[in-house]
C-alpha positions in Angstrom: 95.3 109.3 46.8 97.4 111.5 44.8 98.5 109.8 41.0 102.5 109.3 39.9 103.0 108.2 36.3 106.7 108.5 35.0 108.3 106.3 32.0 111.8 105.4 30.4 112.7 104.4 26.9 113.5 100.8 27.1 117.4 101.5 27.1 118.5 98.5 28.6 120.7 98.3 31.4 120.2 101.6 33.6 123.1 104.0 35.1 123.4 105.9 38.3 122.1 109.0 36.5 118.6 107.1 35.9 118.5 106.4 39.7 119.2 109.9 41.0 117.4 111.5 38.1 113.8 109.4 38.5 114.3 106.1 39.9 114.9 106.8 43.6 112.1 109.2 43.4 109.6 106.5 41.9 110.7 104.0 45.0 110.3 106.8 47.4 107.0 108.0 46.7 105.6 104.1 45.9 104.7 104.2 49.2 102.4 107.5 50.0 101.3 108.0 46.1 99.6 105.9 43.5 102.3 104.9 41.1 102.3 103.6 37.3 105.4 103.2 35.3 105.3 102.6 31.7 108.5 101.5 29.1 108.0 104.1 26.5 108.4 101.5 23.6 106.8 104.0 21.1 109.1 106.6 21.9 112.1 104.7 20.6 110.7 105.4 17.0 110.6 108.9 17.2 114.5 108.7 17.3 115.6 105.5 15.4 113.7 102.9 13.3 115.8 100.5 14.8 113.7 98.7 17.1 115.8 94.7 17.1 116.5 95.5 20.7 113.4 97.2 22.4 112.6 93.7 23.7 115.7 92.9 25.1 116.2 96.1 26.5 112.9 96.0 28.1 113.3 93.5 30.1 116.8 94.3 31.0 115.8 98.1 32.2 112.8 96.0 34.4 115.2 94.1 36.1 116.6 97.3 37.2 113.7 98.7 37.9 112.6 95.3 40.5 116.2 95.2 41.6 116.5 98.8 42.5 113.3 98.4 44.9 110.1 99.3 42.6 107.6 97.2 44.0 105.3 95.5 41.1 102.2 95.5 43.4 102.2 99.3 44.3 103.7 100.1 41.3 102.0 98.6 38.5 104.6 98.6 35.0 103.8 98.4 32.0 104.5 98.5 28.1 103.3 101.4 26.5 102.4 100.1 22.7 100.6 96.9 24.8 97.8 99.7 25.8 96.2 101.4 22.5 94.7 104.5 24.1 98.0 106.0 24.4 98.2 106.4 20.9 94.7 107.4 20.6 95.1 110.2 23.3 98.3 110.9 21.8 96.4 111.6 18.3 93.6 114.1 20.1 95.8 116.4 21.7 98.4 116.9 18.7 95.3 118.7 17.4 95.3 121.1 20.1 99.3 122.3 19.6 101.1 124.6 17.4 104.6 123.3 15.3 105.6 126.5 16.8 105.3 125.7 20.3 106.9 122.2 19.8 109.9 124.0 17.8 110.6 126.1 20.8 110.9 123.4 23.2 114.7 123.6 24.2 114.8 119.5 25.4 113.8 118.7 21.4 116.6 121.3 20.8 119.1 119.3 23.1 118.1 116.2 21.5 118.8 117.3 18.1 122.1 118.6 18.7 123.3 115.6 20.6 122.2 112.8 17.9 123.4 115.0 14.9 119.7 114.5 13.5 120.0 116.8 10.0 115.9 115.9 9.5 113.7 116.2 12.0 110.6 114.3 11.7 107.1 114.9 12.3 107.2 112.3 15.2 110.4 113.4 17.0 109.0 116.7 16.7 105.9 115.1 18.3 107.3 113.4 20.8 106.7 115.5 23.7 102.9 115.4 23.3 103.2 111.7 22.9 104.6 111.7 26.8 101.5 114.0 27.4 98.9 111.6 26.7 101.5 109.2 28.5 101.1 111.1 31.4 97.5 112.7 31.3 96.1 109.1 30.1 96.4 108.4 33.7 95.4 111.4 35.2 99.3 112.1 36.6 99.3 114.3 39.9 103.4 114.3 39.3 105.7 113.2 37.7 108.8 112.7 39.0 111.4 113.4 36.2 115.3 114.6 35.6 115.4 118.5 35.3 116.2 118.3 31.2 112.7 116.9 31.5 110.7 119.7 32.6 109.8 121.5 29.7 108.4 118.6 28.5 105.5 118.4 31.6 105.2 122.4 30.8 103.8 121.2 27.6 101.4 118.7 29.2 100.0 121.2 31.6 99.4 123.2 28.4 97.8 120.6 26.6 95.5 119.6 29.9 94.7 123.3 30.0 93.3 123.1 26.9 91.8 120.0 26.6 89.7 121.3 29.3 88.5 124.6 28.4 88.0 123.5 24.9 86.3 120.0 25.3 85.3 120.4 29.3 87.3 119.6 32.7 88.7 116.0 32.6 92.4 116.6 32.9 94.4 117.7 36.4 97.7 119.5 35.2 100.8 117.9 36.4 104.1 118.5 38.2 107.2 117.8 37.7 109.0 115.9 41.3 112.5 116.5 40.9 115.3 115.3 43.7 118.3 117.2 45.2 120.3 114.7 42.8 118.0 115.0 39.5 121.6 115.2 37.2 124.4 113.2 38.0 127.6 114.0 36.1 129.3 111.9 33.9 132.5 110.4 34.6 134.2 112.3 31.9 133.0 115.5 33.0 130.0 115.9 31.2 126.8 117.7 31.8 124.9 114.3 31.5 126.1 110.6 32.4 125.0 108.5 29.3 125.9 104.9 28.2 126.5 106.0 24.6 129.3 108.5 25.8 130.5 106.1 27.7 131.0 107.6 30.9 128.4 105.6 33.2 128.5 103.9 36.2 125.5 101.5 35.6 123.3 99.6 38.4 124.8 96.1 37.4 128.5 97.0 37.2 130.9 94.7 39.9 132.6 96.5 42.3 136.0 95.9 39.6 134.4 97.6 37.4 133.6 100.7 39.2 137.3 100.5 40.4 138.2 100.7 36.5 135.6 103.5 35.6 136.3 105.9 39.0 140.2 105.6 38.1 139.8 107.3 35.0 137.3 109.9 36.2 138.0 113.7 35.9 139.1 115.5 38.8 140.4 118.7 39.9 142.6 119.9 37.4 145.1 122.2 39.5 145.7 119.0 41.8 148.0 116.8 39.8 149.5 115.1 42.8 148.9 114.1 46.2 150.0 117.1 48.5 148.9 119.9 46.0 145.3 121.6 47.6 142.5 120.6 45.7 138.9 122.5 45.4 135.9 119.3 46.0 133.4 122.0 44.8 134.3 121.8 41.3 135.4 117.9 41.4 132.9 115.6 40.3 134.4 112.4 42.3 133.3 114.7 45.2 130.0 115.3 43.8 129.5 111.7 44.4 130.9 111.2 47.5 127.6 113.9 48.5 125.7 111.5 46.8 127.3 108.2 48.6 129.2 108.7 51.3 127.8 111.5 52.9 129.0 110.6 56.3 132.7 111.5 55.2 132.2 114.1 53.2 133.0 116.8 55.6 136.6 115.0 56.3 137.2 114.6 52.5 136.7 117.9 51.5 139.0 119.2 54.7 141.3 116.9 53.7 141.4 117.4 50.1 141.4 121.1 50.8 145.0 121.1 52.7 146.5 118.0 50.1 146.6 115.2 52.5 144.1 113.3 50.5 145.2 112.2 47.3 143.0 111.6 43.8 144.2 108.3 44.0 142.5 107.5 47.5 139.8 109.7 47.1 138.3 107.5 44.1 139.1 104.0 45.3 136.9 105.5 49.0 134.0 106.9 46.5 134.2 103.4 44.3 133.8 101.5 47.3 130.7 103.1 49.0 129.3 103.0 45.5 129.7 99.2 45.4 128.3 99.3 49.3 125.1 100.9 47.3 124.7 99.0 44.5 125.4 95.9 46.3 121.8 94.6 47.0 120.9 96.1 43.3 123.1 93.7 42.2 121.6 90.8 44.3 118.5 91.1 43.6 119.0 91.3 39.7 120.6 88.2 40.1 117.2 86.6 40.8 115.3 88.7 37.8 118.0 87.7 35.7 117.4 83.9 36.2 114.0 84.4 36.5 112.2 86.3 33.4 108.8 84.7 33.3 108.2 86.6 36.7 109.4 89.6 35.0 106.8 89.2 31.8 104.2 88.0 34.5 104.7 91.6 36.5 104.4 93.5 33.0 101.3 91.6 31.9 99.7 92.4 35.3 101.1 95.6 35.1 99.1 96.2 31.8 95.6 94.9 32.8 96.1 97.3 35.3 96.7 100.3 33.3 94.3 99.0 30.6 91.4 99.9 33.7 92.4 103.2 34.1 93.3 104.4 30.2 89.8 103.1 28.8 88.0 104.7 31.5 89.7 108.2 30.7 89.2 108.0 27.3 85.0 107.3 27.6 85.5 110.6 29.5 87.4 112.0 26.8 84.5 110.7 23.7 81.9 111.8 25.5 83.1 115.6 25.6 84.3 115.7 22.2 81.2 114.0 21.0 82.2 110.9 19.8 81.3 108.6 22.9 
């Protein structure tokens, strides 16, 4: 059976963007693919020292996980720093990659630009082959990630490449599983939906409170009033009504086209079949959230089980490089 292994930085509470981007791709193909799904714990470091929160956040981007539909038997999670050969891995194949290669790659690029980061370090320049070992560890088939991820899995095909025509062949070279939906636009317009800009719909939020955050989403900007034609191709409330309410979105784009829909109705229709989805999301978190022994209970299991599998790549790996 073909491998998955895909990861998030414990962020906390997850948005809409995580769940087109790689969640609803993970509970997809839990069911015809061998899945593991680690929190990237160690990543946080490479961007802030600040780690008061990982454990929190863990647990709380978990939930989401469980409440979205991830299943903890077929899909085993897991904390990264709680197995050691990550960082071992991690340490072998940044021998095997050029600060020129890691310089050009444009999500490191993005990154930088977006934090204001003046010095980069030597781990955030890193980073990427960090997720390699992440991902090779395991032996990943695919990994099912958002497209500003991709030149990331480039790099760990490179590295598996040559790992095995240096050392010998241990490494299958990974690819990237990307949905229709693998970016959803922010509610402000912006390329990217993120908490810290503040323009997310998140998994946990009450159907109020996707009221509130539609009714101040960008729209069209010729149609200022109800009557005036609009153009749904270039409005990102209609984005998401392809997203969630596909069955209408034939009549709201007809409609929108002539003026008989408004902005105002358009965004109370989207908010509630957004509700309608995250409705059982919501339900089920409820249980997690009263019940977080089971969710430290499913990572511990979760971590045996990746434990299995890392230490028996990495007798493959000392054995080739002579140090078995």
């Amino acid at each position: 059976m073909k491998r998955i292994l895909s990861g998030m930085r414990p962020t906390g509470k997850l948005h809409l963007g995580h769940y087109t981007g790689a969640l609803e791709n993970w509970i997809a193909l839990q069911h015809d693919f061998e899945n593991y799904h680690l929190v990237a714990d160690w990543h946080v470091l490479t961007t802030s020292l600040n780690t008061s929160s990982v454990y929190e956040d863990t647990i709380d981007m978990v939930i989401d996980w469980l409440a979205a539909g991830l299943d903890p038997i077929k899909s085993p999670m897991f904390r990264q720093s709680r197995v050691k050969e990550h960082t071992e891995l991690h340490l072998i194949l940044s021998m095997l990659i050029t600060v020129n290669r890691l310089e050009r790659n444009p999500t490191v690029k993005d990154q930088i630009r977006d934090l204001n980061i003046e010095n980069i370090t030597y781990g955030h320049l890193g980073y990427p082959v960090l997720q390699a070992a992440d991902i090779l560890l395991y032996k990943g088939d695919f990994v099912p990630v958002g497209e500003d991820q991709v030149p990331h899995i480039e790099i760990a095909r490179e590295l598996a490449r040559r790992f095995n025509q240096t050392f010998g062949p241990v490494f299958p070279e990974p690819e990237p599983k990307l949905t229709q939906f693998s970016r959803l636009v922010g509610l402000d317009g912006n390329a990217k939906m993120s908490k810290s800009l503040g323009n997310a719909l998140l998994l946990s939020d009450d159907p109020e409170t996707v009221k509130l955050k539609l009714r101040k989403a960008v729209t069209d900007p010729q149609k200022m009033r109800k009557g005036d034609p609009g153009r749904p191709e270039i409005c990102l409330v209609f984005s998401y009504h392809r997203k969630y309410n596909q069955d209408e979105c034939q009549e709201i784009s007809a409609d929108c086209k002539s003026g008989k829909l408004g902005c105002v109705d358009c965004k109370l229709r989207c908010a509630s079949r957004i509700s309608e989805f995250l409705d059982p999301i919501i339900e089920r978190r409820k249980h997690y959230e009263a019940n977080k022994d089971e969710v430290i209970s499913i990572l511990c299991h979760g971590e045996e089980c990746a434990r299995k599998v890392a230490q028996k790549t990495m007798d493959e790996v000392h054995n080739l490089i002579g140090m078995g």
